[in-house]
C-alpha positions as CSV (number, residue, x, y, z in Angstrom):
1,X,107.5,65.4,-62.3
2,X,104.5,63.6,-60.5
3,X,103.4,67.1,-58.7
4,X,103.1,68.4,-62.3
5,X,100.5,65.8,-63.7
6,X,98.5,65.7,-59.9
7,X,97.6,68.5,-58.6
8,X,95.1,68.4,-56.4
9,X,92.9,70.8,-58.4
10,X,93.9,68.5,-61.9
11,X,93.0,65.5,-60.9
12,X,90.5,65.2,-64.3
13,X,93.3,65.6,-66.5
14,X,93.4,63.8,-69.6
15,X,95.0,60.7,-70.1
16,X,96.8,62.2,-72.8
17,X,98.5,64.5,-70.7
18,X,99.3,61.9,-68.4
19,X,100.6,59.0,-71.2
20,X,102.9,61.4,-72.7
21,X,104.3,62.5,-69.4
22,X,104.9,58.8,-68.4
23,X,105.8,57.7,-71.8
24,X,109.2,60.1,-71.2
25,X,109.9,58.3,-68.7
26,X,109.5,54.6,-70.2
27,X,112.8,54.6,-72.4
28,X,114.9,55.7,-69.4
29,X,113.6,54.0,-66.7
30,X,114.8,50.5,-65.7
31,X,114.5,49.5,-62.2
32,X,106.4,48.4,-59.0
33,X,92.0,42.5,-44.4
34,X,92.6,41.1,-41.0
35,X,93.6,38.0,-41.8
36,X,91.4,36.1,-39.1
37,X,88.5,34.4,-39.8
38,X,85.2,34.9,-40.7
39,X,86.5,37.5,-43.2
40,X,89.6,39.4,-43.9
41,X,89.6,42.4,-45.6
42,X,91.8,42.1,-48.8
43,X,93.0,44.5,-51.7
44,X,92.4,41.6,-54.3
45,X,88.7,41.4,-53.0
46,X,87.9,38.3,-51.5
47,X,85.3,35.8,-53.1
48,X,82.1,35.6,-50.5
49,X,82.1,31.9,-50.7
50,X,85.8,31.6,-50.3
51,X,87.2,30.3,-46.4
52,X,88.9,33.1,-45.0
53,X,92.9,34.1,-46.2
54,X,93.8,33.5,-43.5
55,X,118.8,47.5,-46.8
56,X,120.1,49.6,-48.9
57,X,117.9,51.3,-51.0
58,X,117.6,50.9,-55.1
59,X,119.0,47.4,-56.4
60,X,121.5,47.5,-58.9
61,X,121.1,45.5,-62.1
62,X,124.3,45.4,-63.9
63,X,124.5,41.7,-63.1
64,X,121.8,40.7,-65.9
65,X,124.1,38.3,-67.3
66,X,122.3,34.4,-67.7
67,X,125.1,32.9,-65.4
68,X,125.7,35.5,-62.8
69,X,122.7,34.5,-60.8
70,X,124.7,31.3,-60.3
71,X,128.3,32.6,-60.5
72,X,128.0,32.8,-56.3
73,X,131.4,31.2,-55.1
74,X,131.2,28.9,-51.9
75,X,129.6,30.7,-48.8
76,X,132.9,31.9,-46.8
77,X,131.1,30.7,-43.3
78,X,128.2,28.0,-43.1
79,X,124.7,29.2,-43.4
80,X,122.7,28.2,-40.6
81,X,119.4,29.6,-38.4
82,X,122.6,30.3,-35.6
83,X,124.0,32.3,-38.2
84,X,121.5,34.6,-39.1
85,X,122.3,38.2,-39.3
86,X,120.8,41.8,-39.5
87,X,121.0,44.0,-42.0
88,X,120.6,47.7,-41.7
89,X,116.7,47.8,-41.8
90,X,115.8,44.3,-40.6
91,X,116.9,43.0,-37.1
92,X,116.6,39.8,-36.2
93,X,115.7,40.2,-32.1
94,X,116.7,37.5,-30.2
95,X,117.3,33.6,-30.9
96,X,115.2,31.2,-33.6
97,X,112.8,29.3,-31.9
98,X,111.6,26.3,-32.6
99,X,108.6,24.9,-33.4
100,X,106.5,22.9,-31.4
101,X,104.3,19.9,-32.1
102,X,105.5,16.0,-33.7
103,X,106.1,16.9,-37.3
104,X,109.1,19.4,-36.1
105,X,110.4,17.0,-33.5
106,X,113.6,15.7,-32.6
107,X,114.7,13.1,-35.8
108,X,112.0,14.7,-38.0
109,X,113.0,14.9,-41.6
110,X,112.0,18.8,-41.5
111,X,113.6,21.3,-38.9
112,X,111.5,24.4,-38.6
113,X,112.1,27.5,-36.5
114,X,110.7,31.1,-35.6
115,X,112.4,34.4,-36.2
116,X,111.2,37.6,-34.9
117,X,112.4,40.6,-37.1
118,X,112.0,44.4,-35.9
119,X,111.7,46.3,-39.4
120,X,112.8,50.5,-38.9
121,X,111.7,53.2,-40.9
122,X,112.8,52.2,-44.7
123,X,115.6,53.8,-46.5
124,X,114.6,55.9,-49.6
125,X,115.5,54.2,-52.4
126,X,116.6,56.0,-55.5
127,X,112.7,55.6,-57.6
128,X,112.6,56.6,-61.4
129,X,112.2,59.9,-62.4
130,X,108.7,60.8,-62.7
131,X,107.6,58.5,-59.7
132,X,106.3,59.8,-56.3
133,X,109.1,59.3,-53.6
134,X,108.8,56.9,-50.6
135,X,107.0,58.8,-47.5
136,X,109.6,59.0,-45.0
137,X,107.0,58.9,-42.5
138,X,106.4,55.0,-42.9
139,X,107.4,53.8,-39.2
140,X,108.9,50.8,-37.8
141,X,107.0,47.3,-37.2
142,X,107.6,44.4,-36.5
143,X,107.2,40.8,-38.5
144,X,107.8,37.3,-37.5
145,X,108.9,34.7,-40.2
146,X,109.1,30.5,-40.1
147,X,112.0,28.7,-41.7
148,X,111.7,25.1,-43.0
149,X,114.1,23.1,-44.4
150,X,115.2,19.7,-44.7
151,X,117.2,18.5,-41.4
152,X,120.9,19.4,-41.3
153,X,121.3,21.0,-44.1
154,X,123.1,24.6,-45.0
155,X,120.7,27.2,-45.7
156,X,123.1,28.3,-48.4
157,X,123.1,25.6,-50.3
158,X,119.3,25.1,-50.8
159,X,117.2,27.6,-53.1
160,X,114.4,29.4,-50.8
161,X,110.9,29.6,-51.6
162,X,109.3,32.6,-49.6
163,X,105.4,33.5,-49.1
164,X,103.5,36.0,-48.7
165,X,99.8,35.7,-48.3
166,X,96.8,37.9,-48.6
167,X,94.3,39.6,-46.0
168,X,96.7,41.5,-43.7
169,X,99.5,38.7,-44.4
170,X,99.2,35.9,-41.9
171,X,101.5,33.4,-43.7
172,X,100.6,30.4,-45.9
173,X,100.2,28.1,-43.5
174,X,97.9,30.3,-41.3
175,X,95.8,31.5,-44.1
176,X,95.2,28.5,-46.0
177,X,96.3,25.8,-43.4
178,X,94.0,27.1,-40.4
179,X,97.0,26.2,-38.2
180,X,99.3,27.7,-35.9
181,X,102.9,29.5,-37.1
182,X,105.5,26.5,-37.8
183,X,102.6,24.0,-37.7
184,X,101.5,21.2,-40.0
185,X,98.4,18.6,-40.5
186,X,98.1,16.5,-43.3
187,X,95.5,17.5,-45.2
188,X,92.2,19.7,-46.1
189,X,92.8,22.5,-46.0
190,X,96.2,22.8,-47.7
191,X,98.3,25.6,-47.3
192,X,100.7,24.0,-44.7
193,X,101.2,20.7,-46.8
194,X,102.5,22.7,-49.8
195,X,104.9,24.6,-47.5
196,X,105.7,21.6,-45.8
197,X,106.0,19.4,-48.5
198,X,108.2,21.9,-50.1
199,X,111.2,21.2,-47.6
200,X,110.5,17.4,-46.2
201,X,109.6,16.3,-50.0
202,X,111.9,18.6,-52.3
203,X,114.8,19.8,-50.6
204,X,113.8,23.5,-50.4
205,X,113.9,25.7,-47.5
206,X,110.8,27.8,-47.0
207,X,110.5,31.2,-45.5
208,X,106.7,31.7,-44.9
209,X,105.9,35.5,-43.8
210,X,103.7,36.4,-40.9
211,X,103.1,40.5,-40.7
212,X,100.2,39.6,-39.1
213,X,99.1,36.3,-36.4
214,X,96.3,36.9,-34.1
215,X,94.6,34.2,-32.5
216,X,96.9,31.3,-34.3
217,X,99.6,33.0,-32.2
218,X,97.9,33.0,-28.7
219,X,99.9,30.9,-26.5
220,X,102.9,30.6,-28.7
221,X,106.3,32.3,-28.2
222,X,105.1,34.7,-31.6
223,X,102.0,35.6,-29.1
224,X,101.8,39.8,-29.8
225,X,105.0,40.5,-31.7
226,X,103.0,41.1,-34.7
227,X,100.7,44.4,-35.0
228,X,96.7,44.0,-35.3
229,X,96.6,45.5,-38.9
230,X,100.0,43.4,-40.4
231,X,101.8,44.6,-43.1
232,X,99.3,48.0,-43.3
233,X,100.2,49.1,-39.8
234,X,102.0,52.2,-38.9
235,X,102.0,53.6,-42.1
236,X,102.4,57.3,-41.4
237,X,100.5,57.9,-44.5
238,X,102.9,55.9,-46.7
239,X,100.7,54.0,-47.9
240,X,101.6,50.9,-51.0
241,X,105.0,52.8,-51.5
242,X,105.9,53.0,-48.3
243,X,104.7,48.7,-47.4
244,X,106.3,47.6,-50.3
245,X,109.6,49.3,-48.9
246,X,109.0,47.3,-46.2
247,X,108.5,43.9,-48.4
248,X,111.7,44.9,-50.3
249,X,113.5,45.1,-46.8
250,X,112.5,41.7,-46.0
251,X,113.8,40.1,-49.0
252,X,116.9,41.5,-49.2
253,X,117.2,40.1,-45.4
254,X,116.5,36.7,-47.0
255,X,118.6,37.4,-49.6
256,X,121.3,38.3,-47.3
257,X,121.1,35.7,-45.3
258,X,121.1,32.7,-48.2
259,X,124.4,33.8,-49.9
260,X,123.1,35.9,-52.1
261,X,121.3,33.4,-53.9
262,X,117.9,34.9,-55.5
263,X,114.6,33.6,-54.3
264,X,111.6,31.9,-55.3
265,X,108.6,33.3,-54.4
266,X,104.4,32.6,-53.8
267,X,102.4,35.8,-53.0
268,X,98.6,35.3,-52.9
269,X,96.2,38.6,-52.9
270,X,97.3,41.2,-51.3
271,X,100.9,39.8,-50.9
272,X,100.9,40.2,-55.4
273,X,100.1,43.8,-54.8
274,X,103.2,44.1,-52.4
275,X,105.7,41.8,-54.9
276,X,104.7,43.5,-57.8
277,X,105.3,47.2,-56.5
278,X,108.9,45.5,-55.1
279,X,109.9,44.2,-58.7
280,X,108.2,47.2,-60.7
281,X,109.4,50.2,-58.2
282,X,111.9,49.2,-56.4
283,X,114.3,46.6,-59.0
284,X,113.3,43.7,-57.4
285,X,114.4,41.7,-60.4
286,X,117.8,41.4,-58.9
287,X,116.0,39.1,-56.1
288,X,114.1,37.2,-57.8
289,X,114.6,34.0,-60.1
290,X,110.6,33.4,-60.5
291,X,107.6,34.5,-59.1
292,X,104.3,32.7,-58.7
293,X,101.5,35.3,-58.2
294,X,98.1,33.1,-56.4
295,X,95.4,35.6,-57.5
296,X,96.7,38.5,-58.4
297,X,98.7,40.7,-59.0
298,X,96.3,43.0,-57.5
299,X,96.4,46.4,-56.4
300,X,97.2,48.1,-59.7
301,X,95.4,51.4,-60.1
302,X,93.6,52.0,-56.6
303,X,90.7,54.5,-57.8
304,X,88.9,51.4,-59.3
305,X,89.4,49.2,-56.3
306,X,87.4,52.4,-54.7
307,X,84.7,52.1,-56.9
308,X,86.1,55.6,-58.5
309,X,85.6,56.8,-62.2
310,X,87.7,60.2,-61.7
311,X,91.5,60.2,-62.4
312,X,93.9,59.4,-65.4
313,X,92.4,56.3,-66.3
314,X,88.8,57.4,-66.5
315,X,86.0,55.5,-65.5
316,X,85.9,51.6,-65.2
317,X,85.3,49.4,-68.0
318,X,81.7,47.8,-68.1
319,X,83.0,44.6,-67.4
320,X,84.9,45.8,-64.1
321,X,81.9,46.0,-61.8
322,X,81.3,48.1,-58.5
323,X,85.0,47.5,-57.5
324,X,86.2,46.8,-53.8
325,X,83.7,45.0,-51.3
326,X,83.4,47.7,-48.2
327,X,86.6,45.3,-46.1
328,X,88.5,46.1,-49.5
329,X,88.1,49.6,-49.3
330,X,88.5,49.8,-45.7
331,X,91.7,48.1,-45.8
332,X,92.9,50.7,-48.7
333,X,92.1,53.5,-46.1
334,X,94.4,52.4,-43.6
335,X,97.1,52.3,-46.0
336,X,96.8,56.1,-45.9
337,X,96.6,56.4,-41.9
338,X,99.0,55.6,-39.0
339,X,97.5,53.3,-36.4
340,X,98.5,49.6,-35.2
341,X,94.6,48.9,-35.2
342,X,91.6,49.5,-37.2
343,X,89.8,51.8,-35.1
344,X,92.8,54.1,-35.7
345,X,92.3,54.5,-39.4
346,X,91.3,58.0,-40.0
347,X,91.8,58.2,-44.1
348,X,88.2,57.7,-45.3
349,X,88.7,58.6,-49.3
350,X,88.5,55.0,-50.6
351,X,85.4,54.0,-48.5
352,X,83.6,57.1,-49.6
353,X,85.0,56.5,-53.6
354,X,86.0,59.8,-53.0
355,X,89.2,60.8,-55.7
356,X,91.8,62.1,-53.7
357,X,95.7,62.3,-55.2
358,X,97.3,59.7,-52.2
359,X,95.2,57.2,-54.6
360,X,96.3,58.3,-57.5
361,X,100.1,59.0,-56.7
362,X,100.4,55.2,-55.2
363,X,99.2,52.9,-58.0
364,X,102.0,50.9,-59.0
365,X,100.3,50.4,-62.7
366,X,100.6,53.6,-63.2
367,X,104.3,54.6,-61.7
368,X,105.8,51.2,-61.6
369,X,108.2,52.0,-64.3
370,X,110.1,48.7,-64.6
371,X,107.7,46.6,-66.4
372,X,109.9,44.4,-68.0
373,X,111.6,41.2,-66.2
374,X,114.0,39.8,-68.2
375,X,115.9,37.9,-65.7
376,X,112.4,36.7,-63.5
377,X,110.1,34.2,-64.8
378,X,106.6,35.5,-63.8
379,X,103.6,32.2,-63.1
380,X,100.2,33.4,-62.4
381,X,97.3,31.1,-61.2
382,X,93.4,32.1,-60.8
383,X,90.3,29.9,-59.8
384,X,87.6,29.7,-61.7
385,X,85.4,30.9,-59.2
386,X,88.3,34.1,-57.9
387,X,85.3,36.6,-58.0
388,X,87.3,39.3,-56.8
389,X,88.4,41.9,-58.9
390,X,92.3,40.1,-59.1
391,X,91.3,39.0,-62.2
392,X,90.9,42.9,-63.4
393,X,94.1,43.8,-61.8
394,X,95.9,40.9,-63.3
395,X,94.4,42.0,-66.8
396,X,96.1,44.9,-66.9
397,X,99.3,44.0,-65.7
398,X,99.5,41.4,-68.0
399,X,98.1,42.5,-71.2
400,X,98.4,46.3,-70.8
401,X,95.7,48.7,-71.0
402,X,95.1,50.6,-74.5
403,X,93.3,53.5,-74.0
404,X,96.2,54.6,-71.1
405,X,98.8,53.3,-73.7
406,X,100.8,51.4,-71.3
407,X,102.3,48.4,-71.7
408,X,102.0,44.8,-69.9
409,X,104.5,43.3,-68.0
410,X,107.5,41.5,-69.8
411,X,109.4,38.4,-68.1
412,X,111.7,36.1,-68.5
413,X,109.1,33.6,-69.2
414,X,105.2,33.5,-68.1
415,X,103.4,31.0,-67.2
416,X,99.2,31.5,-67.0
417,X,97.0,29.0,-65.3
418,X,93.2,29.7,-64.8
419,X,89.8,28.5,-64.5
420,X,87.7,31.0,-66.3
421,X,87.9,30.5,-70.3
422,X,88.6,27.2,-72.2
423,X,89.3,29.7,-75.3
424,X,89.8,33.4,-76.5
425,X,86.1,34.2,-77.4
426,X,82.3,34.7,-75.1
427,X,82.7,35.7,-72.0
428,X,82.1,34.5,-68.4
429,X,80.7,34.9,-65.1
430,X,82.5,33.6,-61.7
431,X,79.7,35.0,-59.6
432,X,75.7,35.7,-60.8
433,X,76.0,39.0,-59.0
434,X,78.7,40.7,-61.6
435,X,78.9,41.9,-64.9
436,X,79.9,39.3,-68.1
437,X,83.4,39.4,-68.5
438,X,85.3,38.8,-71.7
439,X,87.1,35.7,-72.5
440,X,90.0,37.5,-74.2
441,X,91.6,39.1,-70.9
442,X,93.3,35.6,-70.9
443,X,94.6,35.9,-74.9
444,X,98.0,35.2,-74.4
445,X,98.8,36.4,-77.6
446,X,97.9,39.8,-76.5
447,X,100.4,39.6,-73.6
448,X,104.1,40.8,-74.1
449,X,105.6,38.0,-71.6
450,X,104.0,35.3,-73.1
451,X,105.4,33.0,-76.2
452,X,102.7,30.7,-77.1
453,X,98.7,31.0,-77.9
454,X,95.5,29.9,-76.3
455,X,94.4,31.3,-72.4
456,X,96.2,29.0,-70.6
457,X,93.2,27.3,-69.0
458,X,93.4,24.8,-66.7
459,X,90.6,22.3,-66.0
460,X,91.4,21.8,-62.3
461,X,91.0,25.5,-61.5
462,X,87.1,25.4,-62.6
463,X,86.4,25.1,-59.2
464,X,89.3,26.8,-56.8
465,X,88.4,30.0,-55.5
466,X,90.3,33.3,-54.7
467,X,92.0,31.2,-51.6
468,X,93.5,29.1,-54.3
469,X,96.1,27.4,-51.6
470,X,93.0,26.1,-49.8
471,X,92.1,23.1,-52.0
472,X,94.0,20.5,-52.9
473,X,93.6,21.1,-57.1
474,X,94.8,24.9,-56.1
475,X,98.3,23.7,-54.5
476,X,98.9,20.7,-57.3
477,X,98.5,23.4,-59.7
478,X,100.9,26.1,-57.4
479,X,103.1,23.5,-57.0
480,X,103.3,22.4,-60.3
481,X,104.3,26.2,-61.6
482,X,106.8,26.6,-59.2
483,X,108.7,23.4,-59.0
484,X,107.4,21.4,-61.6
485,X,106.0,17.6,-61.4
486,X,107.9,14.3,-62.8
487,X,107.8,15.6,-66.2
488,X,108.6,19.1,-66.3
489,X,111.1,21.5,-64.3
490,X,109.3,24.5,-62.3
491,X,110.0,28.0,-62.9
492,X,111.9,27.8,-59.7
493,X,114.5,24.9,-60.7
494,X,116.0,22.5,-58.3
495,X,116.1,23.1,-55.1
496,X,120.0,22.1,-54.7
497,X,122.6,24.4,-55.5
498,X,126.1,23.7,-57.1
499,X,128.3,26.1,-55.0
């Protein structure tokens, strides 16, 4: 059990003792910042040059068959924004509203509303043996989310592409559009015209997430719903078990609400480190037909984002670097407090790099037990000039990390898109300020998910930062992974669905 390897006075055990406990557990477990400008502190560690980022417990997976996910039957009543329902942790509170401004007007090929959601304290899911138990103490919030889709459509019979973005979760559009909730403008930046284009140019509907909307909010009807620290408020000490709860809540509210229909989904940053703990802790598989992670996944083993050597996994390799920036770190302590603003967060460990178990117990590379996908096809997508440490975190997810002897991830199918290495050997440098880094973190050969050779670089990511959804080259390649261009299908498939 997890209070036998972490014990506050063990925490230098060997990684022997910890790899064989774990490895008991790997046969029989199948199941895991304010966003505002001029900076927002982030788990993946933002780039200094980069613009700012702007229920019912454990899912089962009997139904692994190829053709279940689309064995669905008809919808028995039509799905529609009137229609949208609660579930027992997420209530929708009031009526969608909908957006203003011209794009969303009346005769608009794209309708678009607002839907405020009150979140209560998550249910404990059933977690594998061997991983720490969700803190009851994680309290209620409250979230706010904005539904596009084409104009008259049912929301049943379109796939859904939801997002998640980093910092303390503003929304795509927010973060990497620098415009209001529901709004769009054609072009730079471009976070709203891939969510946009999404439903007015290929038929999806789009649920973009907003745990967190400060000043893009004021003097909208979303003005205050949403807490000062987003998804990392009122935590209770819960810390990344405890969010993710919260992030599988919200998609099985999505998923309830779509006919049952799994989802496509973007995550950028933090938002990675929140998707992966849902489909490696909490079966998350069953709602997912592909994922696109936007640099990340982060947020794998939280003593290195602390700038900490002690723990299972030793000290940092050379090429890590110093870890977390000091918003990073920040961020990671009020995970571990219970306040609705920053000047309540009273856990200190992580800006100190001071080892303390909460860190330990809560890294998802080290308890998320379900690393292997089979029915979720996994894209991942880095800039060439991401200096945060997502590229670490990604790593080991992907590839595994020997000396703790635990595996990478397995999918479905992966797709890997970066900027960094053109081939397997040297090594590279995003930023002058860190430590070379070697070219074979991206050997695809090396990583269980993948089927083919080579690093999968991508020319047009030499240049994108950690905001990746913030250039135009960033979203052709998003795009591109998730739905696919004129030549090749996405990892989400069509957007229409044969009910």
């Amino acid at each position: 059990m997890f209070e036998d390897v972490f014990e506050i006075d063990s925490l230098g055990v060997s990684r022997v003792i910890l790899v064989s406990t774990f490895a008991l557990c790997l046969p029989s477990c199948s199941a895991e910042a304010p966003a505002e400008a001029p900076e927002a502190p982030d788990a993946g560690a933002r780039d200094a040059s980069a613009p700012p980022d702007a229920g019912e417990g454990a899912l089962s997976s009997e139904d692994a068959g190829e053709d279940a996910r689309h064995d669905l039957g008809a919808p028995t009543t039509p799905c529609s924004v009137e229609t949208l329902s609660s579930t027992a942790e997420v209530s929708v509170i009031g009526e969608p509203i909908r957006c203003g401004g011209d794009a969303y007007g009346e005769g608009a090929e794209v309708e678009c509303w607002h839907v405020k959601l009150e979140m209560g304290v998550p249910q404990t899911p059933d977690l594998p043996t061997g991983s720490p138990t969700l803190d009851d103490a994680v309290g209620p919030t409250r979230v706010a989310v904005t539904l596009r889709a084409p104009r008259g459509v049912d929301l049943c019979a379109r796939r859904w592409i939801s997002l998640d973005s980093g910092g303390m979760g503003p929304g795509y559009a927010i973060g990497f559009g620098q415009v209001g909730p529901g709004e769009f403008e054609q072009g730079e930046p471009m976070g709203d015209d891939m969510v946009h284009g999404y439903a007015a140019d290929m038929g999806f509907v789009t649920m973009d997430i907003h745990w967190q909307c400060g000043r893009e909010c004021r003097g909208t009807a979303l003005e205050g719903w949403t807490p000062e620290l987003g998804w990392a408020s009122s935590t209770g000490g819960g810390g990344l078990t405890g969010l993710s709860s919260r992030s599988r809540a919200l998609y099985q509210w999505a998923n309830a609400n779509n006919g049952g229909e799994r989802l496509c989904a973007h995550s950028q940053s933090s938002g990675t480190g929140r998707l992966t703990s849902v489909l490696s802790r909490y079966g998350g598989e069953d709602l997912f037909r592909a994922v696109v992670f936007d640099g990340g996944p982060t947020m794998s083993y939280s003593p290195w984002i602390c700038g900490i050597d002690q723990g299972p996994m030793g000290a940092r390799p050379s090429w890590y670097g110093s870890g977390g920036t000091p918003q990073n770190k920040a961020l990671m302590d009020c995970m571990y407090s219970d306040s609705e603003v920053w000047a309540g967060c009273d856990f200190d460990a992580c800006s100190a790099s001071r080892i303390d178990p909460a860190l330990v117990r809560d890294s998802p590379w080290l308890f998320g037990t379900d690393r292997n996908w089979e029915r979720t096809s996994v894209g991942v997508v880095m800039g060439g000039r991401d200096s945060s440490n997502a590229r670490h975190h990604s790593a080991l997810w992907l590839q595994g990390w020997s000396p703790s002897g635990l595996s990478g991830l397995g999918a479905q199918s992966l797709v890997v898109r970066q900027g960094y290495c053109r081939g397997v050997d040297g090594t590279y440098r995003p930023d002058q300020d860190q430590p070379e880094i070697p070219c074979s973190l991206w050997d695809m050969s090396t990583m269980p998910a993948a089927d083919i050779d080579g690093t999968g670089y991508d020319e047009r990511l030499r240049g994108v930062s950690h905001s990746t959804a913030w250039s135009s080259l960033g979203v052709e390649v998003l795009s591109e992974v998730m739905v696919g261009d004129a030549a090749t299908e996405g990892l989400c498939g069509p957007a229409l669905l044969n009910r």
